[in-house]
Backbone as CSV, one residue per row, in Angstrom:
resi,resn,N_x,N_y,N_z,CA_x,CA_y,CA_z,C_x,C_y,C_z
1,UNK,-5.547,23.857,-0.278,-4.565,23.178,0.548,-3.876,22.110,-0.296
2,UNK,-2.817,21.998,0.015,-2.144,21.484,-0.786,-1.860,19.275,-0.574
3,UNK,-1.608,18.737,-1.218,-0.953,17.223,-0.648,0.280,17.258,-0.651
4,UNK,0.401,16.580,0.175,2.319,16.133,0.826,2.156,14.588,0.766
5,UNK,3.411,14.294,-0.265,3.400,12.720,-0.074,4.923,12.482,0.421
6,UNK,5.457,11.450,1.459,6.389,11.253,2.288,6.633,10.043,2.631
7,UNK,7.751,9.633,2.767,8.197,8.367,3.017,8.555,7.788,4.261
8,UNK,7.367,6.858,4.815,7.676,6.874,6.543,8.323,5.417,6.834
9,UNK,8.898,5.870,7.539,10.245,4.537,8.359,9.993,4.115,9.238
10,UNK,10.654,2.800,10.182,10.136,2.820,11.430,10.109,3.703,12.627
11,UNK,9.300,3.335,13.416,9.664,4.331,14.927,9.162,5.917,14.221
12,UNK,8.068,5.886,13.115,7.456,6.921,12.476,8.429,8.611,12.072
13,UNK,9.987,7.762,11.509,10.800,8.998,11.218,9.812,8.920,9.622
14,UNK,9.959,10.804,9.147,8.701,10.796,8.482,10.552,11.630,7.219
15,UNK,10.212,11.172,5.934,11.192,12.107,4.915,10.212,12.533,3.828
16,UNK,9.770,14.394,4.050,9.234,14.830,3.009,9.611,14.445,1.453
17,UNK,8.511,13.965,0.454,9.120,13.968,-1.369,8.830,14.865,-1.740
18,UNK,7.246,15.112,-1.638,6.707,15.953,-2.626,5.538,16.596,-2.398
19,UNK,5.053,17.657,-2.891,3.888,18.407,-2.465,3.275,18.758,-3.492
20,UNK,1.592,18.522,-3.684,0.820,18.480,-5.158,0.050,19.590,-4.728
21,UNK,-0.628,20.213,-5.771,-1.931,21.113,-5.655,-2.903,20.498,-5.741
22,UNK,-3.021,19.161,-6.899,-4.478,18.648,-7.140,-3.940,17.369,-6.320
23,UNK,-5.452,16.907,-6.410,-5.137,15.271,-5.742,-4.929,13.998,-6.351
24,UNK,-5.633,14.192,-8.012,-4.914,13.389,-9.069,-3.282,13.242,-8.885
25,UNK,-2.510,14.401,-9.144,-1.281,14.323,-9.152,-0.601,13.821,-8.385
26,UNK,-0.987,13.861,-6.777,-0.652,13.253,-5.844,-0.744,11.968,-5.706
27,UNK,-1.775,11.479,-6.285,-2.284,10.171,-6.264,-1.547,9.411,-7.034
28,UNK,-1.479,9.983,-8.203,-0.762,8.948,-9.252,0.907,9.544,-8.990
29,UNK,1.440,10.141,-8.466,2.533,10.344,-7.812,2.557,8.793,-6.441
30,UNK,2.021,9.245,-5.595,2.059,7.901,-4.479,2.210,6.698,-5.279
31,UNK,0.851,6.209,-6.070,0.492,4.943,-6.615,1.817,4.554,-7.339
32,UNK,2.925,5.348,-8.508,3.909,4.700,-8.864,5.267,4.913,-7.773
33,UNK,5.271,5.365,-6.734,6.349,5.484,-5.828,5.684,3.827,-5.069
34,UNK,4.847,3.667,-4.645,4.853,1.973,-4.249,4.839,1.248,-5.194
35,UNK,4.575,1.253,-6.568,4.554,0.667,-7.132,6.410,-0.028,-7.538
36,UNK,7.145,1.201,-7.131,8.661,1.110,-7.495,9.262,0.167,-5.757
37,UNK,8.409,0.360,-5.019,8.787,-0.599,-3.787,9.130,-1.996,-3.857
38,UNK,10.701,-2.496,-3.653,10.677,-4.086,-3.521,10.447,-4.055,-2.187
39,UNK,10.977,-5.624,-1.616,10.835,-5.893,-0.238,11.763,-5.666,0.371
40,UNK,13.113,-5.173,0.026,14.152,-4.671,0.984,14.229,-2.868,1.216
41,UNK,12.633,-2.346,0.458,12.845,-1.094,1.312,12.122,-1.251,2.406
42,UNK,12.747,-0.486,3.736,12.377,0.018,4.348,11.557,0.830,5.266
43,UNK,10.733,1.259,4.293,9.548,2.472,4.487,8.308,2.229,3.462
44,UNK,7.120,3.207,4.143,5.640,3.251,2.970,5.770,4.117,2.725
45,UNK,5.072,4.404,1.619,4.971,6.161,1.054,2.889,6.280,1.477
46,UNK,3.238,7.704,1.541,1.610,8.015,2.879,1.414,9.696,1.715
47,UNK,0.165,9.792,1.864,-0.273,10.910,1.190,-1.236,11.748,2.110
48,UNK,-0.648,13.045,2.299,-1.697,13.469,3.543,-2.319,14.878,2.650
49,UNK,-3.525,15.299,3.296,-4.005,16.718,2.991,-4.005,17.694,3.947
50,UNK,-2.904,18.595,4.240,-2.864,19.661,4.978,-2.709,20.774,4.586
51,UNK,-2.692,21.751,5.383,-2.744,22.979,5.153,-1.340,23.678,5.064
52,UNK,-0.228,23.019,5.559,1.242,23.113,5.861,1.765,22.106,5.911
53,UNK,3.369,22.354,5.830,3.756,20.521,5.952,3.959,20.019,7.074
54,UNK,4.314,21.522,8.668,4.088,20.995,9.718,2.940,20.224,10.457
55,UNK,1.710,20.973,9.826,0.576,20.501,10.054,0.846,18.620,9.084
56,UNK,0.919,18.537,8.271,1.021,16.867,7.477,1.478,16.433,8.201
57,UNK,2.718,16.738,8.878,3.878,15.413,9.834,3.314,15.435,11.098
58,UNK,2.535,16.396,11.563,1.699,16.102,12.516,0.787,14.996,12.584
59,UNK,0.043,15.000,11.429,-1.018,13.954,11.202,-0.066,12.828,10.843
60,UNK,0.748,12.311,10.343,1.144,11.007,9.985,1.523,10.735,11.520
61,UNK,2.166,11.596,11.959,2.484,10.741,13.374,1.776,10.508,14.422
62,UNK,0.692,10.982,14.445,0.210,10.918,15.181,-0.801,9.609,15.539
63,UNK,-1.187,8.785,16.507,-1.924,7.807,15.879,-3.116,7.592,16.378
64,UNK,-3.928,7.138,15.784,-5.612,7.135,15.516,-6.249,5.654,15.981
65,UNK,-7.144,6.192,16.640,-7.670,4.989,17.009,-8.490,4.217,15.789
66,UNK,-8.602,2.257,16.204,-9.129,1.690,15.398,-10.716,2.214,15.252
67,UNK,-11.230,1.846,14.147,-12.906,1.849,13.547,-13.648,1.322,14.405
68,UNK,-14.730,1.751,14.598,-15.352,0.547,15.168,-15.872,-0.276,14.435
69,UNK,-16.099,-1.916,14.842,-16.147,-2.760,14.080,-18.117,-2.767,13.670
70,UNK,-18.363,-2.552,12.563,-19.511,-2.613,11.707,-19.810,-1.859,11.348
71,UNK,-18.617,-0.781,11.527,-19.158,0.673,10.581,-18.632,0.451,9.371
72,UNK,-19.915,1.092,8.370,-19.615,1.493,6.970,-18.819,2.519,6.746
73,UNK,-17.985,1.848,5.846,-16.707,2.548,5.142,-17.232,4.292,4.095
């Protein structure tokens, strides 16, 4: 399965970048796309693992409840 990394805006509009095979690549793909972030953009960049990219924009939008508090990470 592949990674999808994407650039999300407010009100969770989601704009596909890029799609990795490994997760290194993805990773150090994300890590210098925020790293290129000042404070007048707009959006985060989010790295998901799905199986499709409909399935990815599913999961970014969707939202998840908080942790509970004293669980180990």
């Amino acid at each position: 399965m592949p990674y999808f990394v994407y650039k999300i805006f407010d009100k969770k509009k989601l704009e596909f970048v890029d799609s990795f095979g490994k997760y290194r690549d993805a990773k150090d793909f994300s890590r210098s796309m925020r790293a290129d972030l000042t404070e007048d953009d707009d959006h985060t960049i989010k790295m998901v693992f799905a199986k499709h990219q409909d399935e990815a924009e599913r999961l970014l939008i969707q939202k998840r409840k908080p942790r509970p508090l004293g669980e180990d990470a």
